[in-house]
N, C-alpha and C positions, 0 to 999 in steps of 0.2 A: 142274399147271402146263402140263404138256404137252397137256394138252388143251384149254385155256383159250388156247395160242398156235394149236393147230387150228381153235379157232373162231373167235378173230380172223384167220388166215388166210383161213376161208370166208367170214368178212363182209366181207372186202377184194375178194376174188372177185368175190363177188356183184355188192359196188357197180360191178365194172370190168363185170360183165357185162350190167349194166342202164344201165352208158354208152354200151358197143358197141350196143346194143341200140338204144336211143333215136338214136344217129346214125343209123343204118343205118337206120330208119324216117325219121326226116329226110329221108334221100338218096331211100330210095323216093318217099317222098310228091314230092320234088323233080322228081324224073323221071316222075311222071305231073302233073307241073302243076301241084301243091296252091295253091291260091287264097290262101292264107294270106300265104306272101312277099310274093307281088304287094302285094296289102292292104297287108301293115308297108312297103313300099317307098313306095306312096303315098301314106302318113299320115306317114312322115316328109319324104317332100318337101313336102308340104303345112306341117307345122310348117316345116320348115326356107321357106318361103315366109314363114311368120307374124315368123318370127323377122326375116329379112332388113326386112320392112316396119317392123318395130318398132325394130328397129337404125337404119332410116332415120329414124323420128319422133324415136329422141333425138337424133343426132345435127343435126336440124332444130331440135329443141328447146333443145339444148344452144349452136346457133348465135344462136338469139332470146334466149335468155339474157344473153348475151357481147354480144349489140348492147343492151338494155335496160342491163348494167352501165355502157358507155361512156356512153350514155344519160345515164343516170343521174350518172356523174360530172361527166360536163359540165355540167348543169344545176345541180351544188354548188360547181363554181368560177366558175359565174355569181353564186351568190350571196354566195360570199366578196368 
């Protein structure tokens, strides 16, 4: 038992050591520049670009909709 909780201790370890680990190379990589962020920074402003233009189409869309409804009713109490 007791050592069954020693080795779930070392594998709790380990994970935290291979956390610190991986920041601390992030951070590195951060402070020489790494190309990477930049990149994800870009491609989300680009999606986030894609998005705003498509938010505009429905809402453009959404507006031609709502005039074809009145449209549309209009032309059924002509014919009543």
């Amino acid at each position: 038992m007791a050592q069954t909780r020693r080795e779930i201790k070392t594998d709790k370890l380990k994970g935290v050591a291979v956390n610190v680990t991986t920041k601390a190379v992030e951070r590195i990589g951060a402070l020489f520049h790494d190309p990477k962020p930049a990149r994800y920074e870009k491609q989300i402003a680009d999606l986030q670009d894609i998005i705003e233009g498509k938010d505009k189409d429905i809402k453009s869309l959404q507006r031609e909709i709502t005039t074809m409804q009145v449209r549309h009713d209009k032309e059924k109490d002509k014919i009543k």
